[in-house]
VEXLO-507084 format. One line per field, with one value per atom (N, C-alpha, C, O): atom name; y, x, z. Coordinates in steps of 0.1 Angstrom, whole numbers, plus 5000, padded with zeros to 4 digits. Layout:
N
tiba c(CA ...)
v c(Y ...)
u c(X ...)
w c(Z ...)
END
This chain:
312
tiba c(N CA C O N CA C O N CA C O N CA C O N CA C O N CA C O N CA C O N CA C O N CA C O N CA C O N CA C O N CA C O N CA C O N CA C O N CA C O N CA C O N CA C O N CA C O N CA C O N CA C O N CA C O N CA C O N CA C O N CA C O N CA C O N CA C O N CA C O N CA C O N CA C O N CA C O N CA C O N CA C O N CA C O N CA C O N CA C O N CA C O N CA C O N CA C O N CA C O N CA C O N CA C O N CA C O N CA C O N CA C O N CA C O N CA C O N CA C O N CA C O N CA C O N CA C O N CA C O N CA C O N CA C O N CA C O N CA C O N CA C O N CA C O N CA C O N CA C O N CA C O N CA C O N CA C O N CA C O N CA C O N CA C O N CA C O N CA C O N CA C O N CA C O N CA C O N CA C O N CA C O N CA C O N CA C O N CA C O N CA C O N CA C O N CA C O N CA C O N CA C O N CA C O N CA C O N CA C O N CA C O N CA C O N CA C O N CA C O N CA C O N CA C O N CA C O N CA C O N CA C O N CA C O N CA C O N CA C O N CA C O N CA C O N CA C O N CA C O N CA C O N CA C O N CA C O N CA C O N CA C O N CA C O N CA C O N CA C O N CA C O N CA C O N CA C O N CA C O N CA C O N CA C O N CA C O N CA C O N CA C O N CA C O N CA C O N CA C O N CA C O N CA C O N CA C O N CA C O N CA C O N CA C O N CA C O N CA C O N CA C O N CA C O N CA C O N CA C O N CA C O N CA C O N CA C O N CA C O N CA C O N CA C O N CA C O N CA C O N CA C O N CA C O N CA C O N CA C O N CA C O N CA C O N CA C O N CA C O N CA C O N CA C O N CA C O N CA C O N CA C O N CA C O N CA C O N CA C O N CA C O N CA C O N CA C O N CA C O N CA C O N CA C O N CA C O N CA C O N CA C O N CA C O N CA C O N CA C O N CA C O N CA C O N CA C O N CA C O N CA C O N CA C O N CA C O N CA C O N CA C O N CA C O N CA C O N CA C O N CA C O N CA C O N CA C O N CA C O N CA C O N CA C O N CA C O N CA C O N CA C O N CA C O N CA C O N CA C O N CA C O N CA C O N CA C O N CA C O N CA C O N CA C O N CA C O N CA C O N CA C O N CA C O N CA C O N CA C O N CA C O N CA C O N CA C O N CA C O N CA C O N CA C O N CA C O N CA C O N CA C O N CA C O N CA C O N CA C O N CA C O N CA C O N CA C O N CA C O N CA C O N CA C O N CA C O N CA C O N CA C O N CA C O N CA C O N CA C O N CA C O N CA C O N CA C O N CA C O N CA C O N CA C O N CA C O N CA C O N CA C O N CA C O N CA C O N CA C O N CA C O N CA C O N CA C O N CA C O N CA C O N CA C O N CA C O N CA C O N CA C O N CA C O N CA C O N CA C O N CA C O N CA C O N CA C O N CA C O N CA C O N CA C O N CA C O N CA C O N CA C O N CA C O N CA C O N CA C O N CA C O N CA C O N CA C O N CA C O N CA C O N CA C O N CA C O N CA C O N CA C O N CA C O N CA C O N CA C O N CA C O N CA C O N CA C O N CA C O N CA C O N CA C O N CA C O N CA C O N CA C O N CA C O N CA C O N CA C O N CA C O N CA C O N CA C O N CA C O N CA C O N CA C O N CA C O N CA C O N CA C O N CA C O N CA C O N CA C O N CA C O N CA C O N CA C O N CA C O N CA C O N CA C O N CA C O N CA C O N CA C O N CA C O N CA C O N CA C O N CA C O)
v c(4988 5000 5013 5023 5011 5026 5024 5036 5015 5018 5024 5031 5019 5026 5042 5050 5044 5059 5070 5081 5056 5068 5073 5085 5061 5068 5081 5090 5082 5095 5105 5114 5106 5113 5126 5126 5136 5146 5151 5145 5165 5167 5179 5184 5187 5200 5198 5190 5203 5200 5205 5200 5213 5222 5216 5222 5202 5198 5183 5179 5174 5160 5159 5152 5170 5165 5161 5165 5152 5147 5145 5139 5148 5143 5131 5126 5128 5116 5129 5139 5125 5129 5120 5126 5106 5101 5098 5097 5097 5093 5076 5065 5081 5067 5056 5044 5062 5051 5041 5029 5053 5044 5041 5033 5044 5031 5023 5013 5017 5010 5005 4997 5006 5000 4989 4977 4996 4994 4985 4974 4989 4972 4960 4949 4961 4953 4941 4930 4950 4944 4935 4925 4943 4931 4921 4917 4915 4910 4911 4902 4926 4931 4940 4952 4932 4940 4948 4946 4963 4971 4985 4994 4986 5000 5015 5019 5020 5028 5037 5044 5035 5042 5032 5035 5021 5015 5018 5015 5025 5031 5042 5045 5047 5061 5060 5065 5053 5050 5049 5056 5038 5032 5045 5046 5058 5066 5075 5074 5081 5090 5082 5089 5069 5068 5065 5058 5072 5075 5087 5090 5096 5110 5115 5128 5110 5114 5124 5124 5135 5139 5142 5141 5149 5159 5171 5178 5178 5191 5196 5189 5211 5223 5230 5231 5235 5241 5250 5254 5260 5267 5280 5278 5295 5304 5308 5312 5307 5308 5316 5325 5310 5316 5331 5335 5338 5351 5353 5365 5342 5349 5348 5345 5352 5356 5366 5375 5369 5382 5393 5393 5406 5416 5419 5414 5426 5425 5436 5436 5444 5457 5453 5459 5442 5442 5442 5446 5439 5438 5455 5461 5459 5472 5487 5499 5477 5488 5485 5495 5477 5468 5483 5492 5481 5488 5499 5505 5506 5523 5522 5526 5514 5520 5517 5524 5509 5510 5523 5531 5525 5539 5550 5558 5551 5562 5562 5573 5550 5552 5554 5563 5553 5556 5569 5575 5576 5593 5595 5601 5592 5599 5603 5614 5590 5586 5595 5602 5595 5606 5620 5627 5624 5638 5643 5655 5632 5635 5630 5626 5629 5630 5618 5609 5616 5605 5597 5601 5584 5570 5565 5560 5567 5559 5549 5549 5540 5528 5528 5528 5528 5527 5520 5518 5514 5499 5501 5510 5495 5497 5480 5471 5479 5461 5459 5466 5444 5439 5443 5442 5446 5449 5440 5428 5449 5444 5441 5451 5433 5431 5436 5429 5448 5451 5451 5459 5442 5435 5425 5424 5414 5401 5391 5379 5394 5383 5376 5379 5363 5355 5361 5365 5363 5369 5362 5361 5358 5346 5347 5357 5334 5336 5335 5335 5334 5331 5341 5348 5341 5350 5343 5333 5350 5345 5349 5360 5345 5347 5330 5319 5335 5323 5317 5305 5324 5315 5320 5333 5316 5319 5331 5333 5339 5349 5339 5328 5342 5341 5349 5360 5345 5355 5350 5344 5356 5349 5337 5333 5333 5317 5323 5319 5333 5335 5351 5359 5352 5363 5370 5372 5375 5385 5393 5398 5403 5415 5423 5434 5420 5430 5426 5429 5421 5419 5429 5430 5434 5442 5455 5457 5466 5481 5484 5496 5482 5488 5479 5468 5479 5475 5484 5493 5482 5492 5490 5478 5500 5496 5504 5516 5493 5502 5507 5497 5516 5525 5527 5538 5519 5517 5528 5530 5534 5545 5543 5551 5534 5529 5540 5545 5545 5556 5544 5540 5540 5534 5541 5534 5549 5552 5560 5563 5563 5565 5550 5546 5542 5531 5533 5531 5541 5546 5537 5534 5536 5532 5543 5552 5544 5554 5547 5545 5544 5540 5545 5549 5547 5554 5541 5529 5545 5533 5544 5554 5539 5543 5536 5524 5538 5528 5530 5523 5539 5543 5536 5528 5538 5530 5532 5541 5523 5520 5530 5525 5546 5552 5558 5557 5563 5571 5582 5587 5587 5603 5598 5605 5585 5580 5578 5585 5572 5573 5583 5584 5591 5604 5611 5616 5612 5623 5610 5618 5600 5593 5596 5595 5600 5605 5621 5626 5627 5642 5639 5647 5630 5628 5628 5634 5619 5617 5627 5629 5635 5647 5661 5669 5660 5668 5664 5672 5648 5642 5641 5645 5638 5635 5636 5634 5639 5641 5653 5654 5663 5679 5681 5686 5674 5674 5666 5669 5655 5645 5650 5647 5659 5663 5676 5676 5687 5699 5706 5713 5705 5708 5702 5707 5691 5685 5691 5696 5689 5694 5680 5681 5671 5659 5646 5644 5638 5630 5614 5615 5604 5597 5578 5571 5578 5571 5557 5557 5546 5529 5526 5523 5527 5521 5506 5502 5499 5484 5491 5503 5479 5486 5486 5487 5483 5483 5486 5488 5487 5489 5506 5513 5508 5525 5535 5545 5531 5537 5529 5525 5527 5517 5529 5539 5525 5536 5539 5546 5531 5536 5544 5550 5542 5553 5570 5577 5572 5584 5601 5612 5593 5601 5597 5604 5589 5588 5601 5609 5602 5618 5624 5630 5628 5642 5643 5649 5635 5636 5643 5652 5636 5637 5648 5655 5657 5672 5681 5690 5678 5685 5684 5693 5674 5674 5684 5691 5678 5684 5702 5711 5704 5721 5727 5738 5719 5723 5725 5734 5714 5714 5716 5710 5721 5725 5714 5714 5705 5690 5684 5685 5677 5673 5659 5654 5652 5640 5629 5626 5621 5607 5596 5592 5588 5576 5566 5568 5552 5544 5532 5527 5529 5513 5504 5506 5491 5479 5470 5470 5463 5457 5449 5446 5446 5435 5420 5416 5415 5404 5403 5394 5416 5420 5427 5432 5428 5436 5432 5439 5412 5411 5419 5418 5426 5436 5448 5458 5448 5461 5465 5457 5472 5469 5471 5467 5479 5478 5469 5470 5456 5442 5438 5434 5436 5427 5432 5425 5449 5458 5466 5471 5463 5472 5461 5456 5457 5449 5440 5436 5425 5415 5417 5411 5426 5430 5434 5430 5441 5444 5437 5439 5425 5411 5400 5393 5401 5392 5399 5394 5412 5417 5419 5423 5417 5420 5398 5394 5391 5380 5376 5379 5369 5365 5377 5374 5385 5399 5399 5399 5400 5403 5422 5429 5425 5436 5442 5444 5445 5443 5459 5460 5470 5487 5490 5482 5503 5509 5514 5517 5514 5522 5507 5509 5492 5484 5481 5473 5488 5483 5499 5500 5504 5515 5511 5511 5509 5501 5496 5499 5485 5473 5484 5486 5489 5493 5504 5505 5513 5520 5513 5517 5500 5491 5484 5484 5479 5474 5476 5481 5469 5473 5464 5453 5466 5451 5459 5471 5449 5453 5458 5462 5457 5470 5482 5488 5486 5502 5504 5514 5494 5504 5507 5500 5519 5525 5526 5526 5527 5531 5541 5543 5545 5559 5551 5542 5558 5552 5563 5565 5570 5581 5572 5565 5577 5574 5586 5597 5582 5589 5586 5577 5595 5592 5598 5603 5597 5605 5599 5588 5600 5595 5593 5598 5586 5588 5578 5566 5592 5587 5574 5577 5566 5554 5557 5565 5550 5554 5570 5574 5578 5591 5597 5600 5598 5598 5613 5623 5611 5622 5625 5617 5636 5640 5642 5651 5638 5642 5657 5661 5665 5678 5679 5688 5672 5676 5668 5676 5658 5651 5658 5654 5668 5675 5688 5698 5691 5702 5699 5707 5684 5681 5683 5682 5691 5690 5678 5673 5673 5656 5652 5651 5649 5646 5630 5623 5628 5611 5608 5613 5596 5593 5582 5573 5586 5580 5567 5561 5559 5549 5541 5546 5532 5527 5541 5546 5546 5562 5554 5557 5545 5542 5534 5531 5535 5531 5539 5537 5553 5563 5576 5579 5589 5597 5608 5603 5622 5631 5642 5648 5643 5654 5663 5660 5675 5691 5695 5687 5709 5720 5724 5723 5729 5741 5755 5758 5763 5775 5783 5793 5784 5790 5785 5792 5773 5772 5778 5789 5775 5790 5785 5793 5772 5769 5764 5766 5758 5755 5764 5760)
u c(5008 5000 5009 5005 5020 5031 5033 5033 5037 5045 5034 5037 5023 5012 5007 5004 5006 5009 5022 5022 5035 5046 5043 5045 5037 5039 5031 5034 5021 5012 5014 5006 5027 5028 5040 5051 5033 5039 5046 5045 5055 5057 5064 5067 5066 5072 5087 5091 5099 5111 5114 5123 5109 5112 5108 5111 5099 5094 5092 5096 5087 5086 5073 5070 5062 5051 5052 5060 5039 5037 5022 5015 5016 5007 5003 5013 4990 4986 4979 4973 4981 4967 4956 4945 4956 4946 4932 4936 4927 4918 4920 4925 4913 4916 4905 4907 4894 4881 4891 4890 4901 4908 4919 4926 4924 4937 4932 4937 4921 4919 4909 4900 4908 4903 4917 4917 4926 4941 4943 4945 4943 4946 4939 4943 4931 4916 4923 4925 4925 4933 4943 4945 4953 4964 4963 4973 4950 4946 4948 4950 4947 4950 4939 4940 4924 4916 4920 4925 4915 4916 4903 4905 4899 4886 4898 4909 4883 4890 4897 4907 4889 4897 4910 4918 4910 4924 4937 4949 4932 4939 4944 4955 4933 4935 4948 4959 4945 4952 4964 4973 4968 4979 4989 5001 4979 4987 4991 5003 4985 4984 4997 5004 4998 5010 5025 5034 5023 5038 5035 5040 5028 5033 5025 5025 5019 5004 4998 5001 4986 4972 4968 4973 4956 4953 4954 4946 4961 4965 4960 4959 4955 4956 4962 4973 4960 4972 4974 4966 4987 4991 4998 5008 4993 4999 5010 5010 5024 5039 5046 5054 5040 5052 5050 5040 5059 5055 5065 5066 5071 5081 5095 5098 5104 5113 5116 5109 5126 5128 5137 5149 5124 5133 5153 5160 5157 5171 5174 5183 5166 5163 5158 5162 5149 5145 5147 5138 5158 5170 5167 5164 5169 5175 5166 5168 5155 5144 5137 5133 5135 5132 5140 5134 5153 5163 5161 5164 5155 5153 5142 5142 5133 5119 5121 5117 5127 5130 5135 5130 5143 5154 5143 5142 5135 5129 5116 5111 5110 5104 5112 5105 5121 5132 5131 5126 5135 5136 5124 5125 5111 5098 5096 5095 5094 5090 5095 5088 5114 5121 5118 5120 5113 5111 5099 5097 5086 5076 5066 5055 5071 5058 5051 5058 5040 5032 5039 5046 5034 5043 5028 5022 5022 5009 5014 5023 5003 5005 4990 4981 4988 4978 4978 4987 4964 4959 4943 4936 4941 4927 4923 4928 4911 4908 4899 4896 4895 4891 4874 4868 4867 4857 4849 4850 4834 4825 4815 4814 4805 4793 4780 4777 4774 4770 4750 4741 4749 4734 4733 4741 4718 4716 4727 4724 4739 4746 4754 4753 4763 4769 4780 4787 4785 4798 4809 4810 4817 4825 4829 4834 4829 4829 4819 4807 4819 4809 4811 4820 4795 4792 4782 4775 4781 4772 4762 4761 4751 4737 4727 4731 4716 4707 4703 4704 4698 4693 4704 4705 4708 4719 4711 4698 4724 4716 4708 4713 4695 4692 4697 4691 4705 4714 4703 4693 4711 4707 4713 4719 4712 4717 4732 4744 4727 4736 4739 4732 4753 4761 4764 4775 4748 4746 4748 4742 4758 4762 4747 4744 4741 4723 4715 4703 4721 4712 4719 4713 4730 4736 4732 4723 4732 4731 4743 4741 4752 4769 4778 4775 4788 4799 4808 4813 4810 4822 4834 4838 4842 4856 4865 4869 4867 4872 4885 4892 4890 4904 4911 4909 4918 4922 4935 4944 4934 4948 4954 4949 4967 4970 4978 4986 4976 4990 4998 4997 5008 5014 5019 5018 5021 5026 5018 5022 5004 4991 4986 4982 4988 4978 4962 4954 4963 4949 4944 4952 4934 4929 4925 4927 4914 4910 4903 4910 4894 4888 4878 4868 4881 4873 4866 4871 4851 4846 4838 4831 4842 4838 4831 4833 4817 4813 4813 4808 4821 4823 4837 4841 4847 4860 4867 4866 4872 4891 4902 4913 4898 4911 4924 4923 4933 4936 4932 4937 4923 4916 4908 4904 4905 4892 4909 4908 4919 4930 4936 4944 4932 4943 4929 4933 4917 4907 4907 4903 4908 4907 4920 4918 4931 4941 4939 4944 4929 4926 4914 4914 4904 4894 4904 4902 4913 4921 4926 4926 4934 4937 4926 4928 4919 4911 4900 4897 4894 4896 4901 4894 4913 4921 4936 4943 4942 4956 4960 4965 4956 4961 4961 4970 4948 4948 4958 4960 4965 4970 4985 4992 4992 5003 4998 4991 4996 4994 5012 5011 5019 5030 5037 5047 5032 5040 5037 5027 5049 5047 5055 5056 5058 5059 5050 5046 5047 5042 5048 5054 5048 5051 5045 5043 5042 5031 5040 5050 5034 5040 5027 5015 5032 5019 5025 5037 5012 5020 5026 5027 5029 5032 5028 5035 5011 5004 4992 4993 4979 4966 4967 4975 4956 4956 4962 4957 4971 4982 4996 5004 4998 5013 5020 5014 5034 5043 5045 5055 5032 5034 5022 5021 5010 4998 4999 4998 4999 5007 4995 4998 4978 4971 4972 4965 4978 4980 4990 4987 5005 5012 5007 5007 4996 4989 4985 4991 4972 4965 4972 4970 4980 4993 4998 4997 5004 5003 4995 4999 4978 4971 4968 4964 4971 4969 4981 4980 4991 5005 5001 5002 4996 4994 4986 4986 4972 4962 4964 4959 4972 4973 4991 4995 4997 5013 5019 5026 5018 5025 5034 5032 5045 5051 5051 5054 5047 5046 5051 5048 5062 5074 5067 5058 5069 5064 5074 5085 5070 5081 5068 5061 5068 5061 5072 5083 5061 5066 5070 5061 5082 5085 5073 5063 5074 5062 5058 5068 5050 5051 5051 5047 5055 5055 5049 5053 5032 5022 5019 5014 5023 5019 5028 5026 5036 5047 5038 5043 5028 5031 5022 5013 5019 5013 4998 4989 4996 4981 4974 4964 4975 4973 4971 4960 4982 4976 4978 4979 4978 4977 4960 4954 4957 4939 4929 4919 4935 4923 4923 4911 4931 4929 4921 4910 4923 4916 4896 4886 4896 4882 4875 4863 4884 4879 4872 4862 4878 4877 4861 4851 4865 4850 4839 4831 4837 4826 4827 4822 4832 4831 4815 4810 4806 4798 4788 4777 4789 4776 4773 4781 4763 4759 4758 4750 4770 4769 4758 4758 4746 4733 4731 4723 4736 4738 4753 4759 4757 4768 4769 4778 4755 4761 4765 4771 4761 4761 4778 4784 4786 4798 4801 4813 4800 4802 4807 4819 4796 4795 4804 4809 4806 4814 4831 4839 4831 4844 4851 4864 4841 4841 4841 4845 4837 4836 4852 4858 4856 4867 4879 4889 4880 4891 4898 4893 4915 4920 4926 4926 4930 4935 4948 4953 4953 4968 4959 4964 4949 4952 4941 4933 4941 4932 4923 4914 4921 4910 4908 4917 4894 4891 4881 4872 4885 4873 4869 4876 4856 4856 4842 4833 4843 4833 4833 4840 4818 4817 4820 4815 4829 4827 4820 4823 4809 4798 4803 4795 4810 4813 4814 4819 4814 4815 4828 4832 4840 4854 4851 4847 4858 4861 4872 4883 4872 4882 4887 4880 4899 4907 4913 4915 4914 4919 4937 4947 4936 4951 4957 4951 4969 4979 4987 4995 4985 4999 5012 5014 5024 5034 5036 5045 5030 5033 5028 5034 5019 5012 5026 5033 5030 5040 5055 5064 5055 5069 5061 5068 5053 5046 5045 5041 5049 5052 5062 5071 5063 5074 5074 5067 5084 5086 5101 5108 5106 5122 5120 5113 5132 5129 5142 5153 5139 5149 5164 5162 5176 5187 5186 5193 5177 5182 5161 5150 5164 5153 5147 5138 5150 5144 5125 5115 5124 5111 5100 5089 5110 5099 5099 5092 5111 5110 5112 5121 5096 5095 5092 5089 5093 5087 5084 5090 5070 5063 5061 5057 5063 5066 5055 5048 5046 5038 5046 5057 5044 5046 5042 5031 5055 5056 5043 5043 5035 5027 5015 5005 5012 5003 4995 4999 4984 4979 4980 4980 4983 4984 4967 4956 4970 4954 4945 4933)
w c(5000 5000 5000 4994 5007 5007 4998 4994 4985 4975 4963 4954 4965 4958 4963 4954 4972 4976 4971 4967 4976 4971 4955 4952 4946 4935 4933 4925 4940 4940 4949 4950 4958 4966 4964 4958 4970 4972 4984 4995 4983 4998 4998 4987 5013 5018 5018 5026 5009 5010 5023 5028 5028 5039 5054 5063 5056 5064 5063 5052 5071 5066 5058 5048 5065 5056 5042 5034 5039 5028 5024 5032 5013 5009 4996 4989 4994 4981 4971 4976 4958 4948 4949 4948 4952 4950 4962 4973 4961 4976 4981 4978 4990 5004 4995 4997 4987 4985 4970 4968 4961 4948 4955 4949 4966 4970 4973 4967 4982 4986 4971 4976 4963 4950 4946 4943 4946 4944 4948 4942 4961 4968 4969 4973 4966 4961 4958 4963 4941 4929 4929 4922 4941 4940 4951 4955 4959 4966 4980 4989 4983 4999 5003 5002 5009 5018 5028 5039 5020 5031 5033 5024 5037 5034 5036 5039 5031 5033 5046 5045 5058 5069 5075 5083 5069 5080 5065 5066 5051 5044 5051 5053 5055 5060 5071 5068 5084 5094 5091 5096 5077 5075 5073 5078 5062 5054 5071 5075 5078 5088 5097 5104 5097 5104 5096 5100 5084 5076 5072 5061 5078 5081 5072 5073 5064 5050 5058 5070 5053 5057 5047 5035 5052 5043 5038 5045 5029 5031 5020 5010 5021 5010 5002 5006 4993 4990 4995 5004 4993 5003 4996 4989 4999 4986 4990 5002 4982 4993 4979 4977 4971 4957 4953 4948 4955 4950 4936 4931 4929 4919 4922 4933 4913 4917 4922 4919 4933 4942 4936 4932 4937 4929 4931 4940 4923 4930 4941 4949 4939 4946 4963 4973 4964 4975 4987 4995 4991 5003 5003 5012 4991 4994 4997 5000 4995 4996 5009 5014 5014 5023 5036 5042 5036 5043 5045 5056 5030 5027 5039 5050 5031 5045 5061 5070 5061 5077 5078 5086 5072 5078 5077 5086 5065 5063 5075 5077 5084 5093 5103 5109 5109 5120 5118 5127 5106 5101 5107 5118 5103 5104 5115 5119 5124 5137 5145 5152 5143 5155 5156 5165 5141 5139 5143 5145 5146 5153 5142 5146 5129 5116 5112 5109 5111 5109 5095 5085 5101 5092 5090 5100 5078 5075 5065 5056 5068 5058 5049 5057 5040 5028 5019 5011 5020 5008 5006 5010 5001 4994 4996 4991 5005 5013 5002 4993 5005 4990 4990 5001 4978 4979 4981 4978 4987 4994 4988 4981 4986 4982 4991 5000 4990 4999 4999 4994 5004 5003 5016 5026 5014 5020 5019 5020 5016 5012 5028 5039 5019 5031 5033 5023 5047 5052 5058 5070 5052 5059 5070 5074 5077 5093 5103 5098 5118 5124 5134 5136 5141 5147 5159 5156 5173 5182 5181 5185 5177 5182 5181 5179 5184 5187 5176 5176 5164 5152 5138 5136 5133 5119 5112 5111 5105 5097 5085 5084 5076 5063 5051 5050 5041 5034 5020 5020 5008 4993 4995 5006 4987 4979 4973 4975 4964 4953 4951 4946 4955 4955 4940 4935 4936 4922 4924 4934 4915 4918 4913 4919 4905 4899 4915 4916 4924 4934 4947 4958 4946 4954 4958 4949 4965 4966 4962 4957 4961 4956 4956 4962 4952 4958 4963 4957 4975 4987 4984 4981 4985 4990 4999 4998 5008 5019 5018 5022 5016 5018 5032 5036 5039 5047 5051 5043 5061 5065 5078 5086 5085 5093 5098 5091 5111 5118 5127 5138 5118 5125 5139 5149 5140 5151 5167 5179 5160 5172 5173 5184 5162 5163 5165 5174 5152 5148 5130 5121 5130 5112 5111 5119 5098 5091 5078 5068 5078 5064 5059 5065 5047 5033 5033 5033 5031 5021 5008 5011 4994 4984 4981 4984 4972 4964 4944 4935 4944 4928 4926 4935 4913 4911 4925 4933 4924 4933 4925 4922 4922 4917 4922 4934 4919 4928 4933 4943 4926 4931 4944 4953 4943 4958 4966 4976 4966 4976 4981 4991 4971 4978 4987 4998 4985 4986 4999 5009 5004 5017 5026 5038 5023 5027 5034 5044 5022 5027 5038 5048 5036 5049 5063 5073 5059 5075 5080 5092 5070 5076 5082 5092 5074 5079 5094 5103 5093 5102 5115 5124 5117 5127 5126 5136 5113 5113 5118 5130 5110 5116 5136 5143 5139 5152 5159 5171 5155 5160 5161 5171 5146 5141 5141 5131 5147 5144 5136 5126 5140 5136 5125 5122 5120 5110 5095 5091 5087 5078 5067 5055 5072 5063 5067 5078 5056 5060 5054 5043 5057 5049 5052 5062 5031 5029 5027 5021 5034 5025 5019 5021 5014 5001 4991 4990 4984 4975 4963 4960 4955 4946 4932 4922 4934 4923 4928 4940 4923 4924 4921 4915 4929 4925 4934 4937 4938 4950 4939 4947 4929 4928 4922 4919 4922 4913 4905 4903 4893 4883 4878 4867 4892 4883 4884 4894 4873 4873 4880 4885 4877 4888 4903 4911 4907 4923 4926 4935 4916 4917 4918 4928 4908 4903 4914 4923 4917 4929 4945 4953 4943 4956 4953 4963 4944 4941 4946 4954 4941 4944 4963 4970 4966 4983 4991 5001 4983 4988 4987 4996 4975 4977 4979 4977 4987 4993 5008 5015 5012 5027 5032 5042 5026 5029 5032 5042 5027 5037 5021 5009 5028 5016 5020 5031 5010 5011 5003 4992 5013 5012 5009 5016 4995 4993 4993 4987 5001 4997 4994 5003 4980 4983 4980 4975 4986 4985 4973 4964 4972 4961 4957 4965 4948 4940 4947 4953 4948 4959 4971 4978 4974 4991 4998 5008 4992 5006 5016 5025 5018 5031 5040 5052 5037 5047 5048 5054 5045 5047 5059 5058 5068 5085 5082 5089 5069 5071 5072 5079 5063 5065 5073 5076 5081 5095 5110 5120 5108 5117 5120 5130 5108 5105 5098 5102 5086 5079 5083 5080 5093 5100 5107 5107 5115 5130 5123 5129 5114 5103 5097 5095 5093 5088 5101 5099 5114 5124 5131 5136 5129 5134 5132 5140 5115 5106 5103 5093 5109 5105 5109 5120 5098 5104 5100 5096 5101 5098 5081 5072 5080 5063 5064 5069 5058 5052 5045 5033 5052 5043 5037 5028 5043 5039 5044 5050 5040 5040 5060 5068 5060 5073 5082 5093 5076 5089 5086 5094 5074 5069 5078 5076 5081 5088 5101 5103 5109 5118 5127 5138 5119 5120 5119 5128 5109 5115 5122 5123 5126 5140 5151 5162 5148 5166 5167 5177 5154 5153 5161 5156 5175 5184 5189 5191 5195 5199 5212 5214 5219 5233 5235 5245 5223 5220 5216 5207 5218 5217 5207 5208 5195 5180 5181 5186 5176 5174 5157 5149 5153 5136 5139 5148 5130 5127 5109 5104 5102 5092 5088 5096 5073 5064 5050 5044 5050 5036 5025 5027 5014 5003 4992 4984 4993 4986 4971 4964 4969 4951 4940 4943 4932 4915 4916 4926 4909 4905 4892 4891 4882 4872 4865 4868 4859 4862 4846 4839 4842 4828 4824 4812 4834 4840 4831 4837 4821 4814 4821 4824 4821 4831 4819 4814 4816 4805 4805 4813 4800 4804 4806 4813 4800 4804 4820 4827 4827 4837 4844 4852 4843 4851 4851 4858 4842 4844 4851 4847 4855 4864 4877 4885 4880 4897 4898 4889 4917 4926 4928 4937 4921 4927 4929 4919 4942 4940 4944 4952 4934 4937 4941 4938 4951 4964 4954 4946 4957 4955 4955 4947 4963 4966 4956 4959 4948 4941 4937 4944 4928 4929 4925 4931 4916 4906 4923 4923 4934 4943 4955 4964 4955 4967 4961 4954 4965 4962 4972 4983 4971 4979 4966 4957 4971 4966 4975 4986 4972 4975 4976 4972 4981 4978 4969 4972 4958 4946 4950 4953 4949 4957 4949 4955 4942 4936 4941 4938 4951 4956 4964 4969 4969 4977 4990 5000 4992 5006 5012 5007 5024 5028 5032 5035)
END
């Protein structure tokens, strides 16, 4: 029976585990054949004590590793050490995955006496919107901040969630600061290559005097980045189990959102239109104050106020 498993068997180079492709009901068909009764659970038994189970797959591969990453990895630490000691907010920014916002099923469980009743079937023509929540981590109050939009994921909805926070609770928090600095991934509508996330970030920079440090993350590497499993874990664990059935119960849920280190969320709807396929001109992009950092310049920037600005 092991030699008929090994040929189907797989495993963790990194650990002893091992798993079968086939099931317990066709080995034991197998063994049938070559005149060895066995069912299927003393199959089972057999395989569980040569170290078999059952396993999942498991997401680990991200690619090959940029060559840059060591080195950018380094930049951002240093550049939060800089932020931190000078007093200036270290935010982290992502955009969580969107919401279906109706009767639908909410993954996860929840206490009460009788189970929610959801749909059957998660149609988007059966929805009120789809949300998305814009997440703003102060790493260093150990505060969230979430935008929920229900128009595109652009960058004009990330940066205009960046200006809620400030007007919000940043200015109050940092009255004196005049830098700020963003970790953001390094793709979606915050990545370094959409060229209205700059614009955008211009226009914030010279509305509210703040100059503002981007460092994202290499390709493959958002689980690094703190908003993940600093704000949206903790968002995910507390809306588990609830049907998102209106915006305000997605509201809700993540104003209550709290852990026994400290977090707090605050969380506004932006009710607005955002236009999506948004083209940025090169003329408009040589019209940013933009100095880009020595070290990965294509993933570390600071955008300036432009002296011609009127200021806040």
């Amino acid at each position: 029976m092991i030699r008929l498993a090994e040929e189907h068997a797989g495993g963790d180079p990194m650990t002893p585990r091992r798993w079968v492709r086939r099931s317990l009901r066709t080995l034991s068909g197998d063994l049938k054949q070559r005149g060895h009764r066995a069912c299927p659970n003393t199959v089972r038994r057999l395989l569980r004590g040569r170290g078999f189970s059952l396993r999942s797959n498991v997401k680990r591969l991200t690619g090959p590793p940029h060559p840059d990453r060591e080195a950018q990895f380094q930049h951002i630490a240093l550049q939060r050490q800089a932020f931190a000691k000078r007093g200036c907010p270290v935010l982290s920014v992502d955009a969580k995955k969107k919401e279906l916002i109706g009767n639908f099923k909410n993954p996860g469980q929840a206490w009460r006496r009788q189970p929610e009743s959801v749909n059957t079937y998660d149609f988007i023509h059966d929805a009120l919107c789809r949300a998305t929540p814009y997440g703003i981590y102060d790493t260093r109050a150990n505060r969230g901040h979430v935008c929920v939009g229900s128009s595109a994921d652009t960058a004009a909805f990330a940066v205009d969630a960046l200006a809620d926070w400030w007007r919000s609770s940043g200015r109050r928090i940092y009255p004196q600061t005049h830098d700020v600095l963003l970790l953001a991934d390094g793709g979606g509508s915050n990545g370094y290559r959409v060229r209205l996330w700059k614009r955008s970030l211009q226009d914030l920079a010279d509305r509210t005097n703040l100059s503002f440090t981007v460092c994202h993350y290499p390709t493959g590497a958002s689980k690094w980045n703190p908003v993940e499993h600093r704000l949206f874990s903790h968002i995910s664990h507390n809306w588990a189990g609830v049907p998102l059935r209106t915006v305000d119960t997605m509201l809700a849920c993540l104003r209550g959102t709290r852990t026994e280190t400290g977090l707090r969320v605050t969380a506004h709807h932006l009710d607005r239109t955002y236009e999506a396929r948004i083209k940025v001109s090169e003329r408009e992009m040589k019209g940013l104050s933009l100095e880009r950092h020595d070290v990965c310049p294509k993933w570390n920037y600071t955008i300036h106020p432009r002296p011609s600005a009127s200021g806040p």
